[in-house]
N, C-alpha and C positions, 0 to 999 in steps of 0.2 A: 791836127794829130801830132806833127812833128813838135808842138809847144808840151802835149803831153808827154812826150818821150817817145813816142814810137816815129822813129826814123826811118824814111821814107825809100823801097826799092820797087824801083821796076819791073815784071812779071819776067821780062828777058835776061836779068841775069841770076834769076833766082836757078840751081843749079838743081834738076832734074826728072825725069823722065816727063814726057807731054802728057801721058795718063796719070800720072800721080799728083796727090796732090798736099802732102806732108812735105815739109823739109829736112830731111831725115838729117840733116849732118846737124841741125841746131839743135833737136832734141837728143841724138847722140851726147852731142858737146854738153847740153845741160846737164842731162844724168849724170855723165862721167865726173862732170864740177861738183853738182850735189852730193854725188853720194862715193867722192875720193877716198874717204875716211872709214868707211863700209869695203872698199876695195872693190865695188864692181868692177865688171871688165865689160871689155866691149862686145865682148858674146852675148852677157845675161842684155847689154842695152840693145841690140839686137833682136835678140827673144821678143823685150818689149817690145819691138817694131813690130816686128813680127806679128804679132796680136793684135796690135791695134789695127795692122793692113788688112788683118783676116774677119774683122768684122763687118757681116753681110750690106752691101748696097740695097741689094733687093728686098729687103723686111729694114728700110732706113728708121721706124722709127723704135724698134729694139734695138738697133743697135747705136742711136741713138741716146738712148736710154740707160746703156751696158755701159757707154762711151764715157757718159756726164757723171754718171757713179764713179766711175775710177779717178775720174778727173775733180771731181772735188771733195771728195773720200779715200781718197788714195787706192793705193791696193799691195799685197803681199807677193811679192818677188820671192820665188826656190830657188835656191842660188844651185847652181850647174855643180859646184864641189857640198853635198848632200851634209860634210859636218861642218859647214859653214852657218849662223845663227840667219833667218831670214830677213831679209830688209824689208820695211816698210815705206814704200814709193806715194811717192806726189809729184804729176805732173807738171806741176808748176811750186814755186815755191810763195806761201804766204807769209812772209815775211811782213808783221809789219800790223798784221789781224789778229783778231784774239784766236787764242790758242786753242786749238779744238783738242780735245782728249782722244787719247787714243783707243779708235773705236775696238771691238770686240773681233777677233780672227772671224769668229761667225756670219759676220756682219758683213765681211768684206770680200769680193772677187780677188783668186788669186790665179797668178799667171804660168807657173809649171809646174818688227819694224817696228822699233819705237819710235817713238816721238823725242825728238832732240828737246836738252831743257833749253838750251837757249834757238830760237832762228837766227839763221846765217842769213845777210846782206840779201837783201831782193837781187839776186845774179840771173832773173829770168832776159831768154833773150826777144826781144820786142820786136816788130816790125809789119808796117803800112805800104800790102804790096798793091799795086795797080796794075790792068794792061795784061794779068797771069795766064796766058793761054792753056788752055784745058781743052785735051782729047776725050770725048765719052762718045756714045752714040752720035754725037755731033760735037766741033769744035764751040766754044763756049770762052767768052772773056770780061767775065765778075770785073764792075767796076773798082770794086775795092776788097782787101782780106786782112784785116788782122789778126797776124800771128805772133803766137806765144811758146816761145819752146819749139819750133816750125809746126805747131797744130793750128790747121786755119779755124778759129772759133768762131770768127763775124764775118760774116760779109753782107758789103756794103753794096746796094745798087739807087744810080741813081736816076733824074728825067731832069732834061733842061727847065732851067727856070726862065727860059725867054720864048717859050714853043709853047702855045694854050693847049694844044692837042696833046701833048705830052705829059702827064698826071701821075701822080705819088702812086694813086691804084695800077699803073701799067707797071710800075716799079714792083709793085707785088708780084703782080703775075709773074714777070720777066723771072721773077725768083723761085717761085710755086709752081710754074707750070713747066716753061720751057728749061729751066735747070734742074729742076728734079727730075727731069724727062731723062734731058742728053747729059750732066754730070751728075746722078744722085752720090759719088764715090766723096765731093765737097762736104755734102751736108751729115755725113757720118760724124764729124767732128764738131760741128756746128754749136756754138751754146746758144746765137740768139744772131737775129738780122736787124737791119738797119736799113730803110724804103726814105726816098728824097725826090722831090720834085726841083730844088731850090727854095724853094720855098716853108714848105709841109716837113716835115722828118721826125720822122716816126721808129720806137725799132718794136720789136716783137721775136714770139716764136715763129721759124720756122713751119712749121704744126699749124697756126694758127690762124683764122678766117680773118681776113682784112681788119675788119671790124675792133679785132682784139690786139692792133698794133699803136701804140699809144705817143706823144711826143714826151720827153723829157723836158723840163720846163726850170725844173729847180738847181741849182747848183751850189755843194756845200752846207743843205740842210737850211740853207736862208733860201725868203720866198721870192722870188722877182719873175715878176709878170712877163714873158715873153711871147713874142709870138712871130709869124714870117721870118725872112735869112736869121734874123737874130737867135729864133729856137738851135740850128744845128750847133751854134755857139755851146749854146748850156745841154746839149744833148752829149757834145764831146768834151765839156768839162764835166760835166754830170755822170756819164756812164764810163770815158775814159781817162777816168784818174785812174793812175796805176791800183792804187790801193782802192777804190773802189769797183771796179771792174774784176780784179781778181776777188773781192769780196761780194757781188753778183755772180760770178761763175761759182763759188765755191756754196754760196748761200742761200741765193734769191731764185734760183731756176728751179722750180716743183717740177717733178714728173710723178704721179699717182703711184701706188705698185701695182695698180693691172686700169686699163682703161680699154673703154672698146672705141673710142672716139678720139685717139692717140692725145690727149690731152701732153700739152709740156707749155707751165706756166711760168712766162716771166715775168717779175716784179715791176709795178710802175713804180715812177720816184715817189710817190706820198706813200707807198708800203712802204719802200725801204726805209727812208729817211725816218718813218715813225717805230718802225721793230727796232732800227739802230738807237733811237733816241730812248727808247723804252728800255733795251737789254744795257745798255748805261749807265739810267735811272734806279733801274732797278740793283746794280752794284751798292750804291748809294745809298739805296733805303735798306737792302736788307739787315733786320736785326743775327745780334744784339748793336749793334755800334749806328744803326741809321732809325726809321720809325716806324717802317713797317709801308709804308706808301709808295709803292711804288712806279705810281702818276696817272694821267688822265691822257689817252689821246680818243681830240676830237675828229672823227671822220666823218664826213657826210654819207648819209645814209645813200647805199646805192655803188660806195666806191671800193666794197670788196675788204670788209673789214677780216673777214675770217682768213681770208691768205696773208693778211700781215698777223693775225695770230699765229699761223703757223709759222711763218718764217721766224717770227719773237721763239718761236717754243723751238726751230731747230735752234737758233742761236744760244738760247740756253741748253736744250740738253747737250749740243757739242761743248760746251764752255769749259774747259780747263779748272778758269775759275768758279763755276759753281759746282765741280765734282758731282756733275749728274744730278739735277736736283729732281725733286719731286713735282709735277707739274699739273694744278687742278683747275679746269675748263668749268664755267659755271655759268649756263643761259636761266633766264628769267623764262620759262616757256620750252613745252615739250618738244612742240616743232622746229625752234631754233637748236633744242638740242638733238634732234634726233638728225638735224642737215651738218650740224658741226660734227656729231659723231660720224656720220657718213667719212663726210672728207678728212677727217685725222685716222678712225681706224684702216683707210685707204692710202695714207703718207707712213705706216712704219719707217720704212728704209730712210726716207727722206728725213723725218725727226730723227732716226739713229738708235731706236730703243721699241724694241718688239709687244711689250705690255702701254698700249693705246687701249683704253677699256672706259666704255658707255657704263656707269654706275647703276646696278637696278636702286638701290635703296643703300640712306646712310648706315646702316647694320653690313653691306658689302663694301661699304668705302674703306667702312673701320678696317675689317679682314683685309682689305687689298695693301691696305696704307700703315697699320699696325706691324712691326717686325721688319719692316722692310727699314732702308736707310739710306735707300737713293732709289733714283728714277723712277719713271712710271708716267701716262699721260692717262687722269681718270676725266670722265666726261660727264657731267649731273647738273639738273635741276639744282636754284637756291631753293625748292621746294621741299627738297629732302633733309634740308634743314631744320625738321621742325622742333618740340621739345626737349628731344635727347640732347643734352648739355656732355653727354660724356666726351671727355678727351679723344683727338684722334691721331694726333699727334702735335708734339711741342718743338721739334725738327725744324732748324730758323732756313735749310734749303728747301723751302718748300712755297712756292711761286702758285698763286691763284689770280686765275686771267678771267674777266666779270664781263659778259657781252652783254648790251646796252645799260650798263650802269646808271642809269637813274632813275628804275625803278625799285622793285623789291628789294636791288642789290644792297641798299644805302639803310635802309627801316633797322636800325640800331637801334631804337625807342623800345619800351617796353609799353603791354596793353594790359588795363586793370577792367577785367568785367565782373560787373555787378549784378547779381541774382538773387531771388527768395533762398537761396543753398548756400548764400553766402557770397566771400571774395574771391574769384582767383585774376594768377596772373601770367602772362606768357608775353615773347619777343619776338618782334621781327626777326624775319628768316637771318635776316645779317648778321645779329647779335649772335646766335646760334652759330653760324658758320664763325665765324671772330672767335670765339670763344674755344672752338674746336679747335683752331689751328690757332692758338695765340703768337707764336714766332714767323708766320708767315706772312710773305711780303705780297700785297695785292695792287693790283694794275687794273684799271677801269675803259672798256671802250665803249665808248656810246655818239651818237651822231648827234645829240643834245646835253650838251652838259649843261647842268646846275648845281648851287652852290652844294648840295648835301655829295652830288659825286666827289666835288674836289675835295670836301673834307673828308671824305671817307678814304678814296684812294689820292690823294694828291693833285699836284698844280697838273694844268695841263702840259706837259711836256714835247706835245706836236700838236697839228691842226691841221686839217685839209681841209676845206669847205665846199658848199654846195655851188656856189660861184666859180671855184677854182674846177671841178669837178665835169661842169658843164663846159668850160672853156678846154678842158682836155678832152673833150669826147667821151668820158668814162659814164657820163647820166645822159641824158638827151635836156633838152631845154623846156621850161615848165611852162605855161603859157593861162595866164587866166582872163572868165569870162564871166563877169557879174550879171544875175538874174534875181532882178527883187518881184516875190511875191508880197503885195502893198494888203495892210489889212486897216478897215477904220473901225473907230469908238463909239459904243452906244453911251450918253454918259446917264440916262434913267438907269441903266441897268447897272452900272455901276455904283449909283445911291445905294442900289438894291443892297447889294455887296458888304457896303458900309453899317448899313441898316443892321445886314445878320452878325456881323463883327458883333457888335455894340450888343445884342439881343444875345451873345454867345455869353460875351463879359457877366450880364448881369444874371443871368443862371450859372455861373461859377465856373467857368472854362478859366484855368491858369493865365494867369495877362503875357507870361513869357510865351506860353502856345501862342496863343493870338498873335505876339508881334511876331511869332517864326513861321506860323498859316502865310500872313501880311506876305513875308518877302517872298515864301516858296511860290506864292499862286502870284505875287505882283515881277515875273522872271520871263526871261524870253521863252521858258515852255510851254507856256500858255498861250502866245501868237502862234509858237510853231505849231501845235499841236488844233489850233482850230480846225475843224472839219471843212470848212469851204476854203480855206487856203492851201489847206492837202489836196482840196480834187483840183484844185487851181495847178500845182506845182506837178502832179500826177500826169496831167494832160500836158502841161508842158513839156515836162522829163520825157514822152514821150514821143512828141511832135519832135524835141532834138536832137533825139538819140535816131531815131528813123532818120531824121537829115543827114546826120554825119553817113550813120551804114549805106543808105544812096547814094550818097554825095563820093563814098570812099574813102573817105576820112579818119580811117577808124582803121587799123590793119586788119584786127579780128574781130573785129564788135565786141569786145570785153569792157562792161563797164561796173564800176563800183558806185552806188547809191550811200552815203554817210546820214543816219538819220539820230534825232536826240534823244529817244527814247525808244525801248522795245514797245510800246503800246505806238506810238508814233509810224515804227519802220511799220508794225504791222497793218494799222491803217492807210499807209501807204501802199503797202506792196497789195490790199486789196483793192482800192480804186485803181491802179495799175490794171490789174487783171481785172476788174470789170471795163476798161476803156479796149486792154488787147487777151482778150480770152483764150486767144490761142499761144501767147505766151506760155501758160499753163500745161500745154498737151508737152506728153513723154513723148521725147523723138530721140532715136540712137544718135543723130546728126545734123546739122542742118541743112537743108537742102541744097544739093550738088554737091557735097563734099564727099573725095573719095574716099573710102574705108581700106586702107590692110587687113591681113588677118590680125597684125598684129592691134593695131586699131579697135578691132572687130573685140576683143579680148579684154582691152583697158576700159575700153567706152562704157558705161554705165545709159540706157536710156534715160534720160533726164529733162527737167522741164528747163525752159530758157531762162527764166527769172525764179532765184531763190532769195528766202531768209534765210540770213546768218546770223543767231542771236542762242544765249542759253535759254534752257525750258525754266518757268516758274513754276513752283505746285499750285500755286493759285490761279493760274491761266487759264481763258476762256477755254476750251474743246478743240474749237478750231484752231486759237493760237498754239495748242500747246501740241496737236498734233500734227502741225505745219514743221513747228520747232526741231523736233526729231532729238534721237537721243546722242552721246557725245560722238560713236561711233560712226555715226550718220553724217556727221559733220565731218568729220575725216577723211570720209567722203566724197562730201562735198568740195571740198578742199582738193582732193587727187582730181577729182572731176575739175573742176573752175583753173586747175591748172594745166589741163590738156589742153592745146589749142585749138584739137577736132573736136572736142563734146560741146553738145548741143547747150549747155550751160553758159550764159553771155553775161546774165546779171546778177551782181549779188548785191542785194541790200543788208546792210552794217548796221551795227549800232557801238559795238568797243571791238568785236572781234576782226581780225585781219588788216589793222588798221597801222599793225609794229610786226615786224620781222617776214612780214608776207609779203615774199618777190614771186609775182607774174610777169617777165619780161613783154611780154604781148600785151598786157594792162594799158591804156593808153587815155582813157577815161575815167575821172573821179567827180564825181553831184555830191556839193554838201550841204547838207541841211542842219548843221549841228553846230553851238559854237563851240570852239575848242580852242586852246589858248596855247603860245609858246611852241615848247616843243612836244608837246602831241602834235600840233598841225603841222611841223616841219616833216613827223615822222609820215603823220596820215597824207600828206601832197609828194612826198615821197615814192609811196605803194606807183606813181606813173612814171617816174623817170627812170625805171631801168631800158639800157638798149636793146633793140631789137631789129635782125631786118626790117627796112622797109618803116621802120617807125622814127618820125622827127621829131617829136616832140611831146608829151605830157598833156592831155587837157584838166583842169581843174573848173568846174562849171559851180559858182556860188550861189547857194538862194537865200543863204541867211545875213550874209553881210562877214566875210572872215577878212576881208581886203586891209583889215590897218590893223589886226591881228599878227598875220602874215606878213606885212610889210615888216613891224617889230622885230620877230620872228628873223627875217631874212636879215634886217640891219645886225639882232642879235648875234645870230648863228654865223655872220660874218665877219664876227670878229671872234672867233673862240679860242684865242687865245690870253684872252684877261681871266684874270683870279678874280676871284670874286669873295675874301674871305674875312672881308671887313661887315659882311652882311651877317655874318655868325656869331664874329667877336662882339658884335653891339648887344646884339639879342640875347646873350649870356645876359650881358648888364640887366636890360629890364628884366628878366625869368629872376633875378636874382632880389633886385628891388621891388618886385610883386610879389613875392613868397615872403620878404623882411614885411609890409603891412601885412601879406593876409596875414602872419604868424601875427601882429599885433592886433589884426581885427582877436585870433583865438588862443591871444595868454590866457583866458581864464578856463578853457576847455580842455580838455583832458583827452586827447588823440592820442595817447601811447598804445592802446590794444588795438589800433588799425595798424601799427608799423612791427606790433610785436605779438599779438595774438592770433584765435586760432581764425579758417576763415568766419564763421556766423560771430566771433568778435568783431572781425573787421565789419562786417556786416551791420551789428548794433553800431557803432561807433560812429557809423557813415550816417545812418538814420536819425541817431543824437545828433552831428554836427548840422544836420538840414532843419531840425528845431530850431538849436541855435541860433543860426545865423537866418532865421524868419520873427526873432525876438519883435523885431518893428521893420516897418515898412522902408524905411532908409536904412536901415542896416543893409536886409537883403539887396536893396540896390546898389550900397556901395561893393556889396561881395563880389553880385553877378557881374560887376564891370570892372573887377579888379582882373575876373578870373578870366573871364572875356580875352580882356590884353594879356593875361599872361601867357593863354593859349595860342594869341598871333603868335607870341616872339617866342614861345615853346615851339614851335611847328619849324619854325627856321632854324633852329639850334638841336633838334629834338637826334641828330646824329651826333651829336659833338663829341670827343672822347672827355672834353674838357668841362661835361656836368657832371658832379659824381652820382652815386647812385639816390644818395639822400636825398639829391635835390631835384632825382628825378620821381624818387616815390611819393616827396610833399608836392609835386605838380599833380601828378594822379589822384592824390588823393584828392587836390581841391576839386580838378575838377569831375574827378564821383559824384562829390557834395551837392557840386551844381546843377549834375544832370537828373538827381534824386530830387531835389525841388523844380527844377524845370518840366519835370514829368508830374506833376500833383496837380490834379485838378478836383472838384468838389463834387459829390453825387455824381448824376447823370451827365451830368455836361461834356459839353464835344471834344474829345481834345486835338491834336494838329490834326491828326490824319484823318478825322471826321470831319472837322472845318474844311480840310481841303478838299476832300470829296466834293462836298457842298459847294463850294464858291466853284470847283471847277464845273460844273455846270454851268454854274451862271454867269462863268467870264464867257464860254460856248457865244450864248446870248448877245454877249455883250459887243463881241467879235463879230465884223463882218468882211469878209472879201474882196480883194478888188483885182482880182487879178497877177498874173507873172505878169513883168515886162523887164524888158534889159533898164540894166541903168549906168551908170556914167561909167566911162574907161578914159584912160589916159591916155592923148598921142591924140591919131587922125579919128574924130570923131566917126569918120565911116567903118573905121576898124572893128570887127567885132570881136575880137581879142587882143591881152596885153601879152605879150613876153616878159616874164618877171625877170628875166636876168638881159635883159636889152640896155645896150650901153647908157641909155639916156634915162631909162626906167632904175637902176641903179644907183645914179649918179645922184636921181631926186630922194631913194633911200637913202642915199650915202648921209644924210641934210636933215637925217629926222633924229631929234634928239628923243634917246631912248628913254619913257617915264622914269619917275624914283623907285629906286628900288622898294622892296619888302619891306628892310629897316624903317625907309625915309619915310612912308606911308604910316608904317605903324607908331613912329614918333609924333606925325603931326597927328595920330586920333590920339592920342596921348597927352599932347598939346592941349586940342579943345575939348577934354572930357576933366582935367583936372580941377578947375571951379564946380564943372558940373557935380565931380562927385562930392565935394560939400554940402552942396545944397539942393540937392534933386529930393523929392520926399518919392518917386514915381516911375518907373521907366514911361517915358517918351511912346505914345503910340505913333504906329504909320501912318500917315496920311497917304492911306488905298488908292483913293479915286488920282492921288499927285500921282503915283507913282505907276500907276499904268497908264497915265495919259504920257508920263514923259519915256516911257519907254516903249509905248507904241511911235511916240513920234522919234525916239533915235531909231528904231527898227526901220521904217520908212524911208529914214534918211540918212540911211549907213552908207549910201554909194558916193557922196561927197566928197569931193577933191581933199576937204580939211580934212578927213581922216587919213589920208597921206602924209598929211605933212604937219598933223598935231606933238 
């Protein structure tokens, strides 16, 4: 401490009374130096004493509350001589931070002030007292105090690091129990504690359950892995640098404006470090002089992304320099927005601007955001972005924060659909919102980047990871267990297969349908989906999940089932119920759980295993009455998140799989593949912390293991750009649109770019003649348009295509999909072929059972720890595949002779291609998919 500046006194010479516990002559002497120029006297600094000493012990965490406001908000001083102008006080001096605007008289507690343009010298007086004996209801002596100004802010307590009985947790206590007992008059001033075994050091709120007291790890915004004696090193370079400590007390301390659970949040280092890096970045980009991007941070799902929104959003509306800006919240999804609106319409004071407003619809944004010319915190769906193109404002202070950025947020593309009525055409939500706000600067947070986030909002500018995340106790640790359900090959029935293809062809089914039947029905939905390997995986999911709930394993029995289809989950979830029927019965509770009234109130009678999937119009009866309608589901939802309803399982299929925290969730079954970062998000839903819960399970039946491995190597480096994979892609989009335009110099496309829609309509219907002129022509179109569509899909947010050259990609490929839909008379087309073959892969498909299959480590083990020192190490080793580009260059590669000389597209060879993907399904659990 004393390397940081704060120089070090003894409790015995610190000079006054044994009850008190300010040092009233330093904060005297500070005011009097701060504010010479203002002429305070030593009465008005008195006064202030005065007040702060009158703030109640006995209700500690209002006053509290009252304390931390004045102390990093300042507050208005009546000067004693009434035509004196009033001073504006700070207890401390931030000398050195960005300059916060001077907030609203309204705003602020006053005690019976501009803002200086320039700050005076950091003149705070510092000091690392030890040894401070304290009189309360019992004599009391705090290992450590750090004060500021003589306000004790921190205190330190610690436990031998050479005594095993003596634990970071007694250090808790020692703080939380027996000092808030016998001194609670300490923790009146209190911004945040600091718990040390020697080892462990940790700090936290006061307020706050063990659990939520976290180590500091980082120092200076660089990453270094610490950990034992070494962490208190970067704990006291980390949290007591002068200039960051007073920018924690002033910044990073949330207290709600009403909580019945005395809530007081303080920032761990991967918030701060990423709101500071952001409100930076974002100086930087905002137009006219920067580009609008104003970056990407990646957090790991789990680590509390929405309190470093807030903290980013007080940091901007205090900002000096952004004059109050305008500040718009935008979740992908109701329920993220209806949690984020919660917690910001509940931070007014703390943001510093009283209009925090939940958006009904973009027709209220306009009203809210039209006229106005500063501040405001509005909160909405990217969903309410939808056609209305009109201006909402061109305002360049006007900052939009994108929670999980890599979905809808990014869909800048435009969509051409084709009807009997004609063309129309309409945009992703983003374009829409971009287009609304064109001067405003946007910021992306998502716990999976990819390349379309970093192009839309920028490079990553921080990263926390799911590794870092676990190693700081903020997620709990993920642990997986591979279980293959084995299916074997009829290959007569597969003939069969081949036979009706062929019989499809020569009654006139389109050859392109045929090859798109081929791969839909030769895909892993077709193993998963067998009927005997469902009652196989049914009886076992069951025989499991009864293990763990016996065994205790489980904190609440809450498990989530992941399946690949709604026709799949619900085939499941009926063999389920026919092996445990009484899963099914409505029960308020499960047995022996006590009820409250208030319990008695929230609990809904429910069955123990639900579906969670949208209703079809086309769904059987049962399924569709199983399904329920949207409000049912909401439901469901309030229910599945009570830890006393009777509600234990949900079976999935896309819902609940991104932004759905059950802290008590502790078990996930997947049945589905899912790639990248969907599965980081979907293995996620288990590592929030809970009492009582260690660990995450993730139980596999489909084979996600070298997914996931990918995934976790990915995800653990998320701090590469990646935006050489966009720049390529322009190239090809650009040299596939120069042929197709040479395959149709001699066609006449202008009334699709310039007419009315039933022109576009004709024109589209002319250019599908055309280009079926001969049988090689058409071939070489479909595989132009093919590739052009990979490397459109990668680039398809760029700002850097213009529009021309996104309306001649749409246009081709209409063209295509007007001929890929033509088939002749009666004949089958996809969706009738696949009907039919799916039956007879049924057939063709037989059973053999669940059984565990290979893990890595002590083969007796029946689980892996995916972040286990040595299980990492062998990730660390896996070289991640070629990117998107790399892939779509080399089918580039070996298609370019082909398209010379093909007279025919290539059929499947059916029977190859379910035999070799029954046998990689079989033998997905293979050491080599670790380390391919």
């Amino acid at each position: 401490m004393g390397q940081e500046g704060f120089p070090h006194r003894l409790g015995i010479a610190i000079i006054r009374k044994p009850d008190e516990v300010l040092i009233e002559e330093d904060l005297q002497n500070f005011l009097l130096s701060q504010y010479a120029e203002q002429g305070i006297t030593v009465n008005e600094t008195k006064s202030i004493l005065l007040q702060l000493k009158a703030l109640s012990a006995s209700d500690l965490y209002e006053s509290n509350k009252k304390f931390l406001k004045m102390l990093s908000d300042g507050f208005i001083l009546k000067r004693e001589d009434r035509h004196q102008k009033d001073i504006y006080i700070q207890l401390i001096n931030y000398a050195g931070l960005n300059k916060h605007r001077q907030p609203e008289a309204d705003q602020l507690i006053s005690i019976t002030a501009d803002e200086e343009e320039q700050y005076e010298p950091d003149n705070n007086i510092y000091k690392f007292v030890n040894q401070l004996e304290i009189i309360g209801s019992e004599k009391r002596i705090p290992d450590g105090i750090v004060y500021i100004n003589g306000l004790p802010l921190v205190v330190f307590e610690f436990k031998s690091a050479i005594h095993e009985e003596a634990t970071i947790y007694d250090a808790y206590k020692q703080l939380t129990v027996r000092y808030r007992r016998d001194i609670p008059e300490l923790f009146k001033y209190n911004a945040f504690c600091v718990i040390s075994d020697g080892v462990n050091n940790k700090s936290g709120s006061f307020f706050a359950p063990y659990e939520f007291y976290y180590a500091w790890r980082r120092v200076a915004g660089l990453a270094k892995d610490v950990d034992g004696i070494d962490s208190m090193y970067t704990l006291v370079q980390g949290m007591f640098n002068k200039t960051r400590l007073r920018d924690i007390i002033r910044n990073f301390i949330y207290i709600p404006d009403s909580s019945k659970k005395n809530e007081k949040i303080v920032c761990r280092y991967p918030q701060y470090y990423a709101a500071r890096a952001l409100y930076d970045n974002i100086k930087k980009a905002q137009k006219p002089h920067g580009n609008g991007k104003g970056g990407t941070y990646f957090g790991a799902t789990g680590c509390g992304k929405s309190f470093t929104m807030l903290y980013l959003t007080r940091l901007l509306m205090k900002s000096e320099y952004f004059e109050s800006p305008t500040i718009v919240l935008i979740t992908d999804r109701t329920d993220l927005d209806t949690q984020l609106s919660e917690q910001f319409t509940n931070a007014k004071n703390f943001i510093g601007d009283n209009t925090v407003v939940s958006v009904e619809s973009r027709a209220n944004l306009r009203e809210l955001i039209q006229g106005r010319q500063s501040g405001g915190v509005f909160l909405t769906t990217i969903h309410k972005f939808t056609e209305d193109t009109q201006l909402l404002t061109d305002r360049p202070n006007v900052i939009c924060i994108s929670d999980e950025a890599h979905r809808s947020q990014v869909n800048l593309d435009q969509k051409v659909k084709v009807t009997e009525k004609g063309v129309t055409k309409t945009f992703g939500f983003a374009k829409y919102l971009h287009d609304s706000l064109p001067n405003a600067t946007f910021v992306g947070f998502t716990g999976t980047p990819i390349d379309a986030t970093l192009d839309v909002f920028g490079k990553v500018v921080e990263a926390y990871t799911m590794t870092e995340s676990v190693k700081d106790e903020i997620t709990v640790r993920i642990v997986y267990e591979g279980r293959a359900a084995k299916v074997l090959l009829n290959n007569s029935k597969l003939k069969e297969i081949e036979d009706y293809y062929a019989k499809c062809a020569d009654i006139g089914s389109n050859e392109n349908q045929i090859d798109q039947s081929k791969k839909e029905m030769a895909q892993m939905y077709a193993i998963i989906g067998d009927p005997d390997r469902l009652k196989a995986v049914a009886e076992d999911f069951v025989n499991h999940y009864e293990n763990r709930v016996s065994e205790g394993s489980t904190v609440i029995g809450k498990a989530m089932f992941v399946c690949s289809t709604r026709d799949i989950a619900f085939e499941l979830f009926t063999n389920i119920i026919a092996l445990k029927p009484e899963w099914n019965e409505i029960l308020a509770a499960e047995e022996g759980v006590e009820l409250t009234d208030k319990d008695k109130r929230e609990l809904k009678p429910i069955e123990r295993i639900k579906l969670i999937a949208t209703r079809g119009q086309d769904d059987p009866k049962e399924m569709y009455d199983l399904l329920g309608t949207k409000e049912q589901r909401k439901e469901l939802d309030r229910q599945f998140k009570n830890e006393k309803s009777n509600f234990k399982i949900a079976i999935v299929v896309d819902m609940w799989l991104t932004g759905f925290d059950v802290p008590f969730l502790d078990s996930i079954y997947i049945d589905k593949p899912i790639q990248r970062h969907n599965l980081i998000q979907t293995i996620s839903r288990v590592n929030r912390k809970f009492e009582g819960k260690n660990k995450g399970l993730v139980v596999d039946y489909i084979g996600i293991k070298t997914q996931m491995n990918l995934a976790l190597k990915q995800y653990s480096e998320g701090d590469k750009d990646n935006f050489e994979d966009i720049a390529e892609s322009i190239i090809i989009v650009r040299n596939h649109q120069d042929l197709l335009a040479k395959l149709f110099h001699t066609f006449d496309n202008s009334k699709y770019f310039k007419g009315t829609t039933i022109q576009q309509l004709n024109t589209l219907n002319l250019a599908a003649e055309y280009v079926q002129q001969t049988k090689e022509f058409e071939t070489r179109f479909m595989g132009l348009v093919k590739r052009l569509k990979a490397a459109y899909d990668i680039c398809a947010g760029s700002e850097q295509l213009t529009q021309e050259e996104r309306d001649h990609t749409h246009f081709y490929l209409a063209v295509r999909s007007i001929i890929f839909k033509l088939t002749k008379g009666n004949a089958p087309d996809t969706a009738q072929m696949n009907a039919k073959v799916r039956e007879m892969i049924k057939e063709a498909l037989q059973s053999e059972g669940v059984e565990e299959i290979f893990k890595l480590g002590d083969e007796a083990e029946t689980e892996q720890d995916i972040f286990d020192e040595d299980y990492l190490a062998k990730i660390d080793k896996i070289k991640l595949p070629n990117t998107k580009i790399k892939l779509l260059q080399q089918l580039l590669a070996k298609v370019i002779a082909e398209i010379r000389k093909v007279n025919r597209v290539k059929g499947i060879d059916f029977t190859k291609k379910m035999q070799a993907l029954v046998e990689k399904y079989n033998t997905r659990g293979c050491q080599r998919y670790l380390e391919k």
